[in-house]
Backbone as numpy.savetxt, mean C-alpha at the origin, in Angstrom:
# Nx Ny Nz CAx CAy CAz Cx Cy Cz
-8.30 0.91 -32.61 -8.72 1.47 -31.33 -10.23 1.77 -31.38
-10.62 2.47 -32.93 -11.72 2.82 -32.54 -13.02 1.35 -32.60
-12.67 0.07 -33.06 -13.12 -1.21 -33.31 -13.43 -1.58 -31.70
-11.89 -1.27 -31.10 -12.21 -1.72 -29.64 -13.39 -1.46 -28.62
-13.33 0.26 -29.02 -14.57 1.30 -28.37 -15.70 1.01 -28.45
-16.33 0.42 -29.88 -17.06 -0.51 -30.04 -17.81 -1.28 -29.52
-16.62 -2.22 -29.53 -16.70 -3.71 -28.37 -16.73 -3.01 -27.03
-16.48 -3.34 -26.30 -16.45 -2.43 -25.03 -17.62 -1.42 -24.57
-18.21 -0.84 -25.86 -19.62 0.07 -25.34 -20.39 -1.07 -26.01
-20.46 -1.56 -26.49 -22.15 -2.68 -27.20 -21.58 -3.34 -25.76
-20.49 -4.27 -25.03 -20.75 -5.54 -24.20 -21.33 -4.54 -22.60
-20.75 -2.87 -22.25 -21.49 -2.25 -21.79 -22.60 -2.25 -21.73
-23.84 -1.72 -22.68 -25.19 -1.62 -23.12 -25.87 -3.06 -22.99
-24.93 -4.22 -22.93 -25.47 -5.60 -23.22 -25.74 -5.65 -21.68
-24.85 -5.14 -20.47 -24.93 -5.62 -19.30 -26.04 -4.48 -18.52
-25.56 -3.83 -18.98 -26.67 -2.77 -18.46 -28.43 -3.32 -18.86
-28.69 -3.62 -20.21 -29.95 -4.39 -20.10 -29.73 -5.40 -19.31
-29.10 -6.29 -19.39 -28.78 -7.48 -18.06 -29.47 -7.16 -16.89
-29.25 -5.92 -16.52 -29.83 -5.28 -15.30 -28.42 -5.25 -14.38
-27.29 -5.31 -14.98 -25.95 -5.93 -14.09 -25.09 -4.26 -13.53
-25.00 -4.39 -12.45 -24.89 -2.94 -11.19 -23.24 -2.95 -11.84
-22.53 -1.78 -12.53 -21.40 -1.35 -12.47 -20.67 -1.31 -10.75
-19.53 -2.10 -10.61 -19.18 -1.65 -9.31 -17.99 -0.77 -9.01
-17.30 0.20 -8.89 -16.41 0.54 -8.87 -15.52 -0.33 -8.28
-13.97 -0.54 -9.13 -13.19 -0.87 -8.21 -12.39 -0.85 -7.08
-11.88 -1.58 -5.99 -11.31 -1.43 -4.75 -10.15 -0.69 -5.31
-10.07 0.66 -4.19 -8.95 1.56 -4.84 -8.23 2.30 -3.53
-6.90 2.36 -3.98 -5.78 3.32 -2.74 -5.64 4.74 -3.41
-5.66 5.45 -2.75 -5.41 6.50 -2.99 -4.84 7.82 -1.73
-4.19 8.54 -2.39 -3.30 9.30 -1.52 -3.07 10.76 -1.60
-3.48 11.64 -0.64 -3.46 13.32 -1.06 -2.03 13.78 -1.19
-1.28 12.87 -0.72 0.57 13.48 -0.36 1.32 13.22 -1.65
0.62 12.37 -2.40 0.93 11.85 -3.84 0.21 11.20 -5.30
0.00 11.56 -6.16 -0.48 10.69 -7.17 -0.06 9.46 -7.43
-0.50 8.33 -7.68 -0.32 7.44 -8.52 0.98 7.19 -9.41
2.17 6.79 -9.43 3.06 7.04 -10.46 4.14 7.96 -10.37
4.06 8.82 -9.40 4.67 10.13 -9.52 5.56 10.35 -8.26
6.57 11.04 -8.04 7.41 11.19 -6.91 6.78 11.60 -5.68
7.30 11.33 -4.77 6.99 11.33 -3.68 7.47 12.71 -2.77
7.05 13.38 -1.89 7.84 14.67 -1.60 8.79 14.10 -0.33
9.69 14.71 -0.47 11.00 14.54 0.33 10.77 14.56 2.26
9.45 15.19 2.18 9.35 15.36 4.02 8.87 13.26 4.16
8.59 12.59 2.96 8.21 11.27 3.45 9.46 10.29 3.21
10.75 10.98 3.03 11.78 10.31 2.76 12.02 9.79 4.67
12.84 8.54 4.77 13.37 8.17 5.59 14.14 9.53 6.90
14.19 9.18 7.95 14.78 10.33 8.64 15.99 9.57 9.72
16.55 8.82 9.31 17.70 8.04 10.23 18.89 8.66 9.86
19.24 9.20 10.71 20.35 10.24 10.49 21.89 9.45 10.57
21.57 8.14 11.06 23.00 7.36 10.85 23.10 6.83 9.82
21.77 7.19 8.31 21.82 6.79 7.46 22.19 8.04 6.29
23.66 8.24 5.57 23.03 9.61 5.04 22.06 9.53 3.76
21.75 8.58 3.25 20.66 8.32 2.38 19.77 8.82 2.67
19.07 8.94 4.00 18.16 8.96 4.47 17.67 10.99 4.79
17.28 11.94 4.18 16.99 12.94 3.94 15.74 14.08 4.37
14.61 12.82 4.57 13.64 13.20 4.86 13.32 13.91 6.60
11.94 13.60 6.70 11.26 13.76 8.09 10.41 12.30 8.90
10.66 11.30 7.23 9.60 10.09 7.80 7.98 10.51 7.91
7.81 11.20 7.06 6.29 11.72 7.61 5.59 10.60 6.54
4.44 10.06 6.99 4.19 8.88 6.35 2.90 9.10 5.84
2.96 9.13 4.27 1.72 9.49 3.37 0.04 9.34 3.65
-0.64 10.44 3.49 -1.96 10.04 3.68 -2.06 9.05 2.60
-3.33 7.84 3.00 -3.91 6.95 2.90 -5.44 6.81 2.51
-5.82 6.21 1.66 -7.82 6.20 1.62 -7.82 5.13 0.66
-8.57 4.08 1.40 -9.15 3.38 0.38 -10.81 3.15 0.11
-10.95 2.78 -0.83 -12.39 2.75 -0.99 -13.22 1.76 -1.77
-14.56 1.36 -1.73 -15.07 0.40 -2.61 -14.59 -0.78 -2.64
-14.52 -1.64 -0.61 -14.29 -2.22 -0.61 -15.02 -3.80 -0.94
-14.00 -4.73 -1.09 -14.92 -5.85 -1.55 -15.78 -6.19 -0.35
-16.81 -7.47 -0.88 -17.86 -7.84 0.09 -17.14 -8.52 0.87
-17.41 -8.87 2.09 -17.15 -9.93 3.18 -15.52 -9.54 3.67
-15.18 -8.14 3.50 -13.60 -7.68 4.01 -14.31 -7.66 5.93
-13.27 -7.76 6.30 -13.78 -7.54 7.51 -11.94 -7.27 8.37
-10.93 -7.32 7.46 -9.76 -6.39 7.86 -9.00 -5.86 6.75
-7.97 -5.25 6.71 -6.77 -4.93 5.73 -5.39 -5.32 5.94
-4.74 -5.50 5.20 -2.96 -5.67 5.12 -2.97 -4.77 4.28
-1.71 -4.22 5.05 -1.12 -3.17 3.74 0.85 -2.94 3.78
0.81 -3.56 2.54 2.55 -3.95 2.79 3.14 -2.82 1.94
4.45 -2.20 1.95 4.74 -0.70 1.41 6.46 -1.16 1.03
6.32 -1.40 -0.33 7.96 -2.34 -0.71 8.89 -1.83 -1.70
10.09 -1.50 -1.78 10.79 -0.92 -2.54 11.13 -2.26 -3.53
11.18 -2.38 -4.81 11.53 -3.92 -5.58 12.95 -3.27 -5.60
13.90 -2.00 -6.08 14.39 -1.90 -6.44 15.98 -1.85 -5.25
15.35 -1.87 -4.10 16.00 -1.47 -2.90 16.94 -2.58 -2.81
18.08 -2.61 -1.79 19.43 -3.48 -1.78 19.31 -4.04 -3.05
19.76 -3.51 -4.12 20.19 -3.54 -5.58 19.34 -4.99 -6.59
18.57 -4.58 -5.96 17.11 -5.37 -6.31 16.76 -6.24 -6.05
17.46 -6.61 -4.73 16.71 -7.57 -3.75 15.32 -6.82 -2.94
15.32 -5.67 -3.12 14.02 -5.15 -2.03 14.14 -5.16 -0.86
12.85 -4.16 -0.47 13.52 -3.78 0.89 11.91 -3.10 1.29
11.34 -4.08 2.21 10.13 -3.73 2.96 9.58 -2.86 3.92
9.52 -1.86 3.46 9.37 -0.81 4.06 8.34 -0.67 5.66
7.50 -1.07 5.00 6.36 -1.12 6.29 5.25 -2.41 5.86
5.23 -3.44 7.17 3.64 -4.18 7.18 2.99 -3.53 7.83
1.56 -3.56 7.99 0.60 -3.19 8.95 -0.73 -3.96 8.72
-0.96 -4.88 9.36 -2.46 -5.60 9.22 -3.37 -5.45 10.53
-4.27 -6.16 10.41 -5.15 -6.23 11.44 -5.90 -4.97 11.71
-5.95 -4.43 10.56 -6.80 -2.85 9.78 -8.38 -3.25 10.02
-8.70 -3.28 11.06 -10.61 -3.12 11.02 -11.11 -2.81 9.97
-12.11 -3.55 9.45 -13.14 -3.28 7.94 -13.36 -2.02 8.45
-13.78 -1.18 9.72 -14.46 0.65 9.70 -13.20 1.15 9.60
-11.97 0.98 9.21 -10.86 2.14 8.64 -10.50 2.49 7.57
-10.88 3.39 6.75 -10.79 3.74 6.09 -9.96 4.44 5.21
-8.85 5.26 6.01 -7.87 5.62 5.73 -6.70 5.99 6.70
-5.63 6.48 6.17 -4.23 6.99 7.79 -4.12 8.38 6.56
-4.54 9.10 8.03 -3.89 10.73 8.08 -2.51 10.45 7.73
-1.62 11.79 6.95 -0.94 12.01 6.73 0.17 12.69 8.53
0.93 11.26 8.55 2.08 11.42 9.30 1.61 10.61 10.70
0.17 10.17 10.41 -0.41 8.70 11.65 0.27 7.83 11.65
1.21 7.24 10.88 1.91 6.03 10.74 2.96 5.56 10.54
3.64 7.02 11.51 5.10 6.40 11.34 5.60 6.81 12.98
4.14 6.12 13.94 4.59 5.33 15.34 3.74 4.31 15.34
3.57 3.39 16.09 2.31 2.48 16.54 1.04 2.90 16.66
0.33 2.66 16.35 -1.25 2.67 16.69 -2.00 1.84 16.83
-3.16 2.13 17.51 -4.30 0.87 17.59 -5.42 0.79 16.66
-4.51 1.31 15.38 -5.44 1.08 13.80 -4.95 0.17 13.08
-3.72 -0.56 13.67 -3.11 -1.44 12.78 -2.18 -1.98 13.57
-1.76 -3.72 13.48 -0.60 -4.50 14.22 0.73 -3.96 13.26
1.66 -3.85 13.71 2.86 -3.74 13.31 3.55 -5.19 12.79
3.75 -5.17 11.12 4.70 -6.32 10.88 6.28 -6.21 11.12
6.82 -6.81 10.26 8.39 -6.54 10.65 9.02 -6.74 9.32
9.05 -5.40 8.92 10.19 -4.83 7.57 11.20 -5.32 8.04
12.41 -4.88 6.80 13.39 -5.51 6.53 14.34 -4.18 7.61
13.91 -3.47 8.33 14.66 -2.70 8.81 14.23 -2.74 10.42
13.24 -4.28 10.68 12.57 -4.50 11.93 12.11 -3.99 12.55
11.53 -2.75 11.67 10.26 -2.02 12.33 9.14 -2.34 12.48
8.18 -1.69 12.75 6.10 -2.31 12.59 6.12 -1.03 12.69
6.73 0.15 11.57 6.12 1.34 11.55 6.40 1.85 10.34
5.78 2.89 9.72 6.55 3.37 8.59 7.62 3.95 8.75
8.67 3.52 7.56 10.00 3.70 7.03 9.91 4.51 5.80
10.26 5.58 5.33 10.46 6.43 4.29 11.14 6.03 3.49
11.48 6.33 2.32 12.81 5.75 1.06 13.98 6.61 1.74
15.22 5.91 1.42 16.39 6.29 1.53 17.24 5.60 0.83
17.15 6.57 -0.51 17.51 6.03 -1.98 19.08 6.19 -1.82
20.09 5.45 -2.73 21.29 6.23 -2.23 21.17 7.27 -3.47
22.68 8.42 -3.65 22.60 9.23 -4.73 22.75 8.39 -6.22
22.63 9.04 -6.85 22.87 8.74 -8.10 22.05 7.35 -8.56
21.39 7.15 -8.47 20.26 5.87 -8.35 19.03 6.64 -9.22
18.36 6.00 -10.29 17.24 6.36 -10.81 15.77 6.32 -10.00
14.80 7.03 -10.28 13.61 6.97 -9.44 13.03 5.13 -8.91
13.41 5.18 -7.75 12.82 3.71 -7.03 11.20 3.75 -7.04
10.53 2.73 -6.90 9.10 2.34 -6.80 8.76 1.92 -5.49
8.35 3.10 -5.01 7.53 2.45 -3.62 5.78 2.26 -3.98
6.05 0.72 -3.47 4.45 0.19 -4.42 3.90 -0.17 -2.58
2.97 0.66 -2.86 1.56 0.22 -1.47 0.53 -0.60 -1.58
0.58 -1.76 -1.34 -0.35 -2.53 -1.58 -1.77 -3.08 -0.79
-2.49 -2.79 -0.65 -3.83 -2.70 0.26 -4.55 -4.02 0.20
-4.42 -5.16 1.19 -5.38 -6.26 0.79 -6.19 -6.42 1.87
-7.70 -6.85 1.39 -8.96 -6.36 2.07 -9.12 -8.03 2.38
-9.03 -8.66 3.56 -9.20 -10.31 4.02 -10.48 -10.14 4.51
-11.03 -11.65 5.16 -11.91 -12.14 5.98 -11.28 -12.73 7.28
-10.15 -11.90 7.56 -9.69 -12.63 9.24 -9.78 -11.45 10.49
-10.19 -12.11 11.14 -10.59 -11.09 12.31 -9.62 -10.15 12.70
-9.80 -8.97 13.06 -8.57 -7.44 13.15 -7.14 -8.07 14.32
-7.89 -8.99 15.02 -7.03 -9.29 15.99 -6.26 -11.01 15.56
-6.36 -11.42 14.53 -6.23 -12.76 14.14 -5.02 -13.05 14.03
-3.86 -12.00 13.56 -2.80 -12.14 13.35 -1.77 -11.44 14.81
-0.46 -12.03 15.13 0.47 -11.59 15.87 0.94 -10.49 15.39
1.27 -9.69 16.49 3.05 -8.13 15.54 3.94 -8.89 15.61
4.54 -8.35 14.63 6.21 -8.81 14.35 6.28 -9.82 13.09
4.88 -10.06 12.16 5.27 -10.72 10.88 6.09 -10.28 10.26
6.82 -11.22 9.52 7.34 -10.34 8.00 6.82 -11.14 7.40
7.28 -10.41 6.13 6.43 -10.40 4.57 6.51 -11.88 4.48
7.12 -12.45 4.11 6.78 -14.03 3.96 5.76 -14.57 5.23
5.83 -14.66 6.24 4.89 -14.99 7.08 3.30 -14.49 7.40
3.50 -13.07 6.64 2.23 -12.69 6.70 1.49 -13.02 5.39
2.27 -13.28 4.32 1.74 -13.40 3.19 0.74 -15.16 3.35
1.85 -16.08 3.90 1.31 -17.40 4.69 0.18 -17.17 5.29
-0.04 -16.50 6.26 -1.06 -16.21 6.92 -2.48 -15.67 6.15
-2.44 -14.84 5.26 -3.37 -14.27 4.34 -3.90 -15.47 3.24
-3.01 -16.33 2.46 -3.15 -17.41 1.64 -5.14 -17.66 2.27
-5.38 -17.90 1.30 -6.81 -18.34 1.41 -7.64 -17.23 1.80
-7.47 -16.12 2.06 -8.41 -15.04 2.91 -8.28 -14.05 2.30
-8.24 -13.89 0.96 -7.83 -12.55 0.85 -9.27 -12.12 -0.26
-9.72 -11.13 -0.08 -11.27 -10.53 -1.06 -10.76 -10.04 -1.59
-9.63 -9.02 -1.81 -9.35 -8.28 -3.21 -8.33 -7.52 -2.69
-7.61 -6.94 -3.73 -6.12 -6.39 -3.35 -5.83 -4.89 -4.69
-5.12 -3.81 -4.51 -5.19 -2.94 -4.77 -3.94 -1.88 -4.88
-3.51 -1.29 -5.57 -2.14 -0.74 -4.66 -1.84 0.53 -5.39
-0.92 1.08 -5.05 -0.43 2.82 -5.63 0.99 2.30 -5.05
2.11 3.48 -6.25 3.28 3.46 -6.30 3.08 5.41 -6.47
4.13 5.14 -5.63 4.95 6.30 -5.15 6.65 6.35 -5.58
6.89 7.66 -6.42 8.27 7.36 -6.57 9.41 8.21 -5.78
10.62 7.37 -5.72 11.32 8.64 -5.23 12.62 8.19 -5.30
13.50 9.48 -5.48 14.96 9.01 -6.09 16.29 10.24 -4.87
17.06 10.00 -4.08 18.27 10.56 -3.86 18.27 12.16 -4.54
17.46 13.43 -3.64 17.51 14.29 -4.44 19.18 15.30 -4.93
């Protein structure tokens, strides 16, 4: 380890004489949750014909930052891998994110807005959907994934799903980024 530290600070010091600008990387981040860690129960699902479903739907603050050059929108797809017994289960699309947005307030995004087109999860929404783990199920991975394109805010239709929007993005995409959120059937 300490051989590595090494390497890693001399190829540092090498780029820095280079004259070469450190850039931070494109990053998601969220005040309602860390990185890795459970999710609080008011962002669980709130469909009451579901009893899985526990929460309020309040849909996590959002911020991204240090975006790449030439972004000029966002996709941001929000996917359970572990959901219908590990087929997955797509919680929320939302593209057509203007390069000036920067982030969604905590509980902006679970109706329509004119900060983002609505795709079409696996539950045929274009809004956020909360987890609605069943019981006895280990902590699920809700992974948020943030991708920063070059297609105009208005370029894409509502009502993609994930395979069609992913089609649509192919070739356009500047950089991509994401946070997982966990949460399990309390």
């Amino acid at each position: 380890m300490f051989l590595l530290r090494q390497i890693l600070a001399a190829a540092a010091g090498v780029l820095l004489l280079a004259g070469a600008a450190y850039a931070e990387p494109f990053s998601l981040t969220s005040s309602s949750f860390k990185d890795g860690t459970p999710m609080p129960l008011k962002h669980a699902g709130a469909n009451k014909a579901n009893p899985n479903c526990l929460g309020e739907n309040t849909s996590p603050q959002l911020s991204w930052s240090n975006v790449p050059a030439g972004t000029t929108s966002y996709a941001l797809i929000m996917t359970d891998p572990e959901g219908r017994a590990g087929l997955g289960v797509d919680h929320w699309l939302a593209y057509g994110i203007p390069a000036s947005v920067t982030s969604f307030a905590e509980g902006e995004t679970g109706k329509p807005s004119d900060k983002y087109v609505g795709g079409k999860g696996t539950a045929g929404q274009g809004i956020y959907i909360g987890p609605c783990t069943p019981p006895n199920t280990s902590y699920h991975h809700y992974t948020f994934v943030m991708i920063a394109t070059d297609l105009d805010p208005k370029a894409l239709p509502p009502g993609l799903t994930k395979p069609e929007l992913i089609e649509k993005l192919t070739g356009h995409v500047k950089g991509a980024t994401g946070l997982v959120g966990l949460f399990k059937h309390p």
